[in-house]
N, C-alpha and C positions, 0 to 999 in steps of 0.2 A: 504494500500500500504506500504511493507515494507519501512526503509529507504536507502538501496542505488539502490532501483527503481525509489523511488522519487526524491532524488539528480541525479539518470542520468538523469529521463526526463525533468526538471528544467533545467539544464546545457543542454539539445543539443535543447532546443526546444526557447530558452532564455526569461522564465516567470521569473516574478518578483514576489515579496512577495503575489501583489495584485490578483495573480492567485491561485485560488482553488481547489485540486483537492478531490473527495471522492468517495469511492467503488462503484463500479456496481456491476454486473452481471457475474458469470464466467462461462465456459462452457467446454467442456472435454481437450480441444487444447488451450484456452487460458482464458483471463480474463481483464472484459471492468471495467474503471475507468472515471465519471464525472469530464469534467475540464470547471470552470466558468472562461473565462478570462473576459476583457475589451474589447475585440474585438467581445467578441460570445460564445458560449459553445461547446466543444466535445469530442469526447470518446477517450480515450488512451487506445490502446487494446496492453496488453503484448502476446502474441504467444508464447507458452511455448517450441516449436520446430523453429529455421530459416528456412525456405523455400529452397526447394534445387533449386538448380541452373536451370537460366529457367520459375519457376514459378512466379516470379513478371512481369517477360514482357509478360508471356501468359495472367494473371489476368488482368493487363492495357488494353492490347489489346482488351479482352473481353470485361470489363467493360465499355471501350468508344463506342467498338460499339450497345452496350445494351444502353446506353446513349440515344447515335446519335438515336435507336428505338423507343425511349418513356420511357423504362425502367427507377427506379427510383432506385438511387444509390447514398450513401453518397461519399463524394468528400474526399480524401485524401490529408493531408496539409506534405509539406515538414518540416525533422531540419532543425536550423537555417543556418546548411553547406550545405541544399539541399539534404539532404538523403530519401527518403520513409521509410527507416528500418534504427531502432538503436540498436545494440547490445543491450539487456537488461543485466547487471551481474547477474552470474550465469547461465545465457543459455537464449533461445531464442530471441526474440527481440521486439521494441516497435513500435508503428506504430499510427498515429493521423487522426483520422478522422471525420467528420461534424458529431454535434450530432442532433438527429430525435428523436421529443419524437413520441414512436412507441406504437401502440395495436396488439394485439394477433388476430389473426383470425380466427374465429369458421367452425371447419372443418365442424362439422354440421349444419352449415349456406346453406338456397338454394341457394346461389347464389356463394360458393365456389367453386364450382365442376367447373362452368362456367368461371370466373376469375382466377383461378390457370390454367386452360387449356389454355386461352388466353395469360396467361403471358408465359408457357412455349413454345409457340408458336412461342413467338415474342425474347423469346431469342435462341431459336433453330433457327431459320430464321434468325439473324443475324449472329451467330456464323459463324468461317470459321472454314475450313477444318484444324484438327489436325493431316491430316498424315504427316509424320518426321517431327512433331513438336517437344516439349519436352518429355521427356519417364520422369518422377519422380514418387516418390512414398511414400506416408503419414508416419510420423516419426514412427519408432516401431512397422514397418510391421516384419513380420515374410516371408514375401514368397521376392522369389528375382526377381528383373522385368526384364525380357529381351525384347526387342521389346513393347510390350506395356505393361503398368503397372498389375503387378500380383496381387497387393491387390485387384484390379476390375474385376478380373474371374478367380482367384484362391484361391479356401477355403483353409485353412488348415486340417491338418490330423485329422483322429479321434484321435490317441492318443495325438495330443498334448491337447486335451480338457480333456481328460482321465489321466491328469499326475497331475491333481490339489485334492491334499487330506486333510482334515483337516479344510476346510471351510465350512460357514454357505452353500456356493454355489456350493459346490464339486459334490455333486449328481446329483443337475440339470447340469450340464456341462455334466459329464460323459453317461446322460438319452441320454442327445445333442449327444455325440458321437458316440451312438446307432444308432441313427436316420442318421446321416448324411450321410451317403450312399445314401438313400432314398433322402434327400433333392437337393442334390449337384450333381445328378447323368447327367442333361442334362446342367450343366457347360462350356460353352467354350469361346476361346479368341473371341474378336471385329471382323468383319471386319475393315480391315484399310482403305478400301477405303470409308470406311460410318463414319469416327470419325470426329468429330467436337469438335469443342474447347470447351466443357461445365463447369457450377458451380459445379455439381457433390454433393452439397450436400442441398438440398432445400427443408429441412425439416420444421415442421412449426414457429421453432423458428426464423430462415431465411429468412422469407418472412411476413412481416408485416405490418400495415397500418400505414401510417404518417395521421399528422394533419388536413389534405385536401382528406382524404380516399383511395388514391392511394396505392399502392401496392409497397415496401420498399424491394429490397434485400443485403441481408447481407450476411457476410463471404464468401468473393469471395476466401478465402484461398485456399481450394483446388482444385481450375481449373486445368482443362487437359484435354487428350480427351477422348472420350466416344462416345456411339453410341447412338444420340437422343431418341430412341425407349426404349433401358437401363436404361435411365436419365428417361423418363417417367415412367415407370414400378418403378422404385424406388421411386421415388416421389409420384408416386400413394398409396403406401403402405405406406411410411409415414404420408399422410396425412391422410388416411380413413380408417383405420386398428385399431385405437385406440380406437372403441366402439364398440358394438358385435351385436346393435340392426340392423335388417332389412335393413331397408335405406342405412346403410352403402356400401351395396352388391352395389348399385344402382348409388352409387356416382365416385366408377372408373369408370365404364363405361362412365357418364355423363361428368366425366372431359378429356375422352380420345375422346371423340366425339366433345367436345368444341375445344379441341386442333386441330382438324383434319380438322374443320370448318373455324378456325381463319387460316391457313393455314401453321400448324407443319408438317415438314419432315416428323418424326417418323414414322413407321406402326409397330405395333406389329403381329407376326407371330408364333411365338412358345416358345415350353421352354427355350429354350435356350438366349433368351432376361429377364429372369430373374436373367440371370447370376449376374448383375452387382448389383442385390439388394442384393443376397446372399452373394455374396464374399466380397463386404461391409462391411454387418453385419457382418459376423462370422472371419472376420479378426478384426473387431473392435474390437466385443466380446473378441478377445482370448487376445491385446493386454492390455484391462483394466485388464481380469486377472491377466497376470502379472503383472501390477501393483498393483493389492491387496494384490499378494503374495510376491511381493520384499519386506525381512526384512526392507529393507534398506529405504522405503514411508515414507513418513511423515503421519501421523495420518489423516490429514483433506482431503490428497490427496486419501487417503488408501478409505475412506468414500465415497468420490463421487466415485473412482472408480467403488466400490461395488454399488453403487445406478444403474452406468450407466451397469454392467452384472445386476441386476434385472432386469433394463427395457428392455434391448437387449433381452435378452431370455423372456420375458411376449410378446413381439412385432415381436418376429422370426415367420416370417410364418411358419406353420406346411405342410407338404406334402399334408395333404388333403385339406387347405385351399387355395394354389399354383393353386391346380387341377381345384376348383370349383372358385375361381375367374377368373384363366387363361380362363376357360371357357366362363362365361358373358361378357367378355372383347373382345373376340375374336365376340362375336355375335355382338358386338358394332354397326361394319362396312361389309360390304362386304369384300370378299377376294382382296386381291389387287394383281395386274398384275404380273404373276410369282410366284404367291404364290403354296404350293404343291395342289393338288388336292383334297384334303382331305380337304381344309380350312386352315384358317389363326393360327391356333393353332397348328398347322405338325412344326417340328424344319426345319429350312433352307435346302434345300439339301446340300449336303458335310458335314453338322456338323454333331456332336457328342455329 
């Protein structure tokens, strides 16, 4: 922890000498720091971006009523003036909350498929309705949000992936921007009348076991709304996408069928409910490149950037991969009521 990170949160949090604090864990958006006091332990998360306006009283709002369900959530401590957020210098801000010593959870465990459906069930079922709730949109987007957020169903262009020259990662970008016609093509906004207030990013660093085995979610930073169905389809690909053996085919299905069981809104219906995992990525994608190519990075930031376009592009669905899971997924369940005739893989009618 540099020193005048550690001087602010000393000064607004009002630790005394007998308080410890030493590095965690960082992550693309921010970075957790161990603090031992006298009263207990927990993490100081700096936020490399402030939250726009809006998004702390949607996150509360969520977070309690995920509470109020069962869900398991570390508890946010006020500064000593009652703030949730404290300016960090230099930008972003700092934020304190209960520390959980936490385990990772084996996507390839039988019994993840079954527990990740149940939990996203139980926060889609409490979630309320986000229509004309907050419109924000994740720092160092590229696209601009009108009505509902653009980073979550609108990719960017080929060229802007096509404009990066001179790097270890320029080719695979530009191969990317071949392709993307082909990935992006059944793309479109929400319905507004199906958004619900979601966590939007419940990948599996985010969702982890505490002491007592329960299921822990973390970084409620980017709540907003989305369309359950979205939020599933995206979460499904982050958790079981990450190994190429067999099983893996077997495991969205199983966890879309636990969700549907435990009694999740969501239905998946077509391509176009893929939107939200695409334009994710390939907005995320394109915003760490610029960061590897601003002169101006600091060395250590330059480095994870680059780590995090490696891993984006090795974990980017391919078109045929889209196709042929869309497909088992769809066999999941039967069609549900108003679906096109064709089955629950036909895009919505009126979209595009």
């Amino acid at each position: 922890m540099t020193d005048p990170l550690l001087t602010t949160a000393y000064a607004a949090y009002g630790w005394g000498p007998q308080v410890t604090v030493t590095p965690g864990p960082r992550g693309a958006l921010g970075r957790i720091w161990r603090v031992r006091a006298p009263a207990g332990q927990y993490a100081l998360k700096h936020s490399f971006d402030a939250p726009p306006d809006g998004r702390l009283a949607a996150e509360l709002d969520l977070t309690r009523r995920a509470a109020d369900a069962g869900v398991r959530v570390p508890a946010t401590h006020p500064a000593a003036d009652g703030r949730l957020l404290v300016p960090a210098p230099g930008g972003g801000v700092l934020r304190l909350y209960d520390w959980v010593d936490l385990h990772p959870i084996d996507p390839d465990a039988p019994s993840t498929p079954q527990r990740l459906g149940e939990l996203l069930a139980r926060l889609h079922s409490c979630a309320p309705p986000a229509f004309g709730g907050p419109s924000v949109r994740p720092p160092g987007s590229s696209v601009q949000a009108g009505g509902e957020e653009a980073w979550y169903h609108e990719a960017p262009d080929a060229a802007e992936f096509a404009a990066f020259g001179g790097r270890p990662w320029s080719d695979r970008l530009a191969r990317l921007a071949e392709d993307l016609p082909q990935l992006t093509g059944a793309l479109a906004p929400p319905d507004p009348a199906a958004l619900r207030l979601c966590h939007r990013d419940l990948h599996p660093e985010n969702v982890q076991t505490g002491p007592d085995g329960d299921l822990v979610v973390l970084d409620w930073d980017q709540v907003g709304p989305a369309e359950p169905a979205r939020e599933l389809i995206q979460t499904l690909y982050a958790w079981f996408t990450t190994t190429s053996d067999a099983a893996a085919e077997d495991r969205m299905p199983a966890c879309y069928a636990a969700y549907v069981d435990a009694g999740g809104p969501g239905r998946i219906r077509g391509p176009a409910d893929y939107t939200m995992l695409l334009a994710d990525r390939l907005n995320f994608l394109l915003h760490q490149a610029r960061i590897a190519a601003d002169p101006g990075t600091a060395d250590d930031d330059r480095a994870w950037a680059e780590r995090e376009i490696d891993e984006t592009l090795r974990l980017l669905p391919t078109p045929r991969q889209l196709s042929v899971t869309a497909a088992r997924i769809a066999r999941t369940l039967p069609a549900a009521p108003g679906s096109p005739p064709d089955g629950p893989n036909r895009a919505r009618p009126g979209r595009r």
